[in-house]
N, C-alpha and C positions, 0 to 999 in steps of 0.2 A: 781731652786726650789722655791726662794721667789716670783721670779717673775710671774711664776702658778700661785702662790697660792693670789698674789694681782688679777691678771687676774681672778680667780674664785671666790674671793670675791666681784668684783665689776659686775660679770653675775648675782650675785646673786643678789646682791640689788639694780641693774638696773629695774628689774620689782619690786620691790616693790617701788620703789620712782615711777616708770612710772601708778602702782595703785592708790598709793596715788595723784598724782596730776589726774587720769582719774575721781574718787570719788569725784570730785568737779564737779557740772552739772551747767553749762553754765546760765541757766534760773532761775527764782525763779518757785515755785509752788503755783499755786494757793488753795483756798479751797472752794468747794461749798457747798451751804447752801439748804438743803431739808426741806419743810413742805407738808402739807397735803393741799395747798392752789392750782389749779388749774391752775395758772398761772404765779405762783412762778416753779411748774413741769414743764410747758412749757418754761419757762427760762433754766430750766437746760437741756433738749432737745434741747434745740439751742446752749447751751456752748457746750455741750458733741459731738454735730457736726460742732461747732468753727461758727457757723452762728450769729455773730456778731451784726450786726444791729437787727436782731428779737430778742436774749437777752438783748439788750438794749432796746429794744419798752416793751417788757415783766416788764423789772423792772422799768422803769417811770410809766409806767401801775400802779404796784401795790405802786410803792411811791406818787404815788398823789392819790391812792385809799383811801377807807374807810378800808383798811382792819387792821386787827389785829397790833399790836408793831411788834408782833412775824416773822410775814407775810412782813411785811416792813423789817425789820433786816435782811431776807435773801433773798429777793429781791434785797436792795442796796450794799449787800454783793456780789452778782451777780453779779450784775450791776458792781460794782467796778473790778472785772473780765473780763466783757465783756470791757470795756473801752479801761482797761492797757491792752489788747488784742488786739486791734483794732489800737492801738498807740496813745490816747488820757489819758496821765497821769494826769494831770488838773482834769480833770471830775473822772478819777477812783478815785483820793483821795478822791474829793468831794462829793464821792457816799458812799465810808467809813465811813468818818466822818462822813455823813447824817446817818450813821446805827451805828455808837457808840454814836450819841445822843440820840439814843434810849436804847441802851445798851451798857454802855461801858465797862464790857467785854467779849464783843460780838468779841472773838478769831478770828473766820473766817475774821472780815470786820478789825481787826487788821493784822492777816499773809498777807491779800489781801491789805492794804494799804501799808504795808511793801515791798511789792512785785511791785506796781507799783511804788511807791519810787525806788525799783533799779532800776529797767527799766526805771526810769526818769534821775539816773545815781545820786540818793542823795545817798548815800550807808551807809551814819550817820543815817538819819531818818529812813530808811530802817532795818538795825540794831537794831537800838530802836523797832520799832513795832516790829517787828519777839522775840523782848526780850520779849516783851509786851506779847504776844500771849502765848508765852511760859509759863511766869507765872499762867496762868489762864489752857495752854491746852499745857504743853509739852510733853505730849506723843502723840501728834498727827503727823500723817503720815510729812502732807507739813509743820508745824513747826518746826519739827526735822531737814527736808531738809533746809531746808531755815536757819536757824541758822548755820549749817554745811558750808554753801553759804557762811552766812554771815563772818564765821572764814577764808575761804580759800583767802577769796581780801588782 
């Protein structure tokens, strides 16, 4: 009879440990940044079809443009997306940080430097931004996840 009743305790909370570790996703998530800028939209028609190199032509585009702080911030927020996307961490960070010296805190080009930090395998730095992010935009979708990321390593 004991021995049922350990056999039925551990059916049970076999699938909830097998939940709890599936609720941990592999990846970070990115976040993209929309304005009303025509070629900042066309950036994000190239993220949203993983078309890599055209999001990157997009947002060097608008970061060496005339345009707006606002327009630059989510263009190298982008940008920083399309990088850490393509396998080039280097450049995502530096597309970040190029967009939280315009605003630093500018959440997006925070979660998205934090995110190519994993993906570069620093998972301290990584941490940190996603904290970062948080502070300013924790009720956002890819902040929450990514924070969750960051507890499960």
């Amino acid at each position: 009879m004991f021995r049922t009743f350990l056999i039925a305790t551990a059916l049970v909370a076999a699938p909830t440990a097998a939940a709890n570790a599936q609720s941990c996703e592999a990846d970070p998530q990115f976040a993209t940044h929309r304005t009303s800028n025509g070629i900042v939209r066309a950036q994000l028609n190239s993220l949203a079809r993983a078309q890599w190199p055209q999001a990157i032509h997009f947002g060097v585009e608008v970061a060496e443009s005339g345009a707006s702080p606002r327009d630059k911030v989510a263009a190298l927020s982008n940008l920083c997306y399309a990088y850490a996307a393509s396998g080039d961490a280097a450049e995502a960070i530096a597309a970040c940080d190029a967009a939280l010296e315009y605003r630093s805190s500018a959440w997006r080009a925070l979660n998205n430097r934090g995110a190519a930090n994993w993906l570069a395998g620093n998972r301290s730095a990584a941490a940190a931004d996603f904290q970062a992010a948080a502070a300013v935009a924790g009720d956002e979708d890819e902040v929450e996840a990514n924070l969750a990321l960051a507890q499960c390593s």
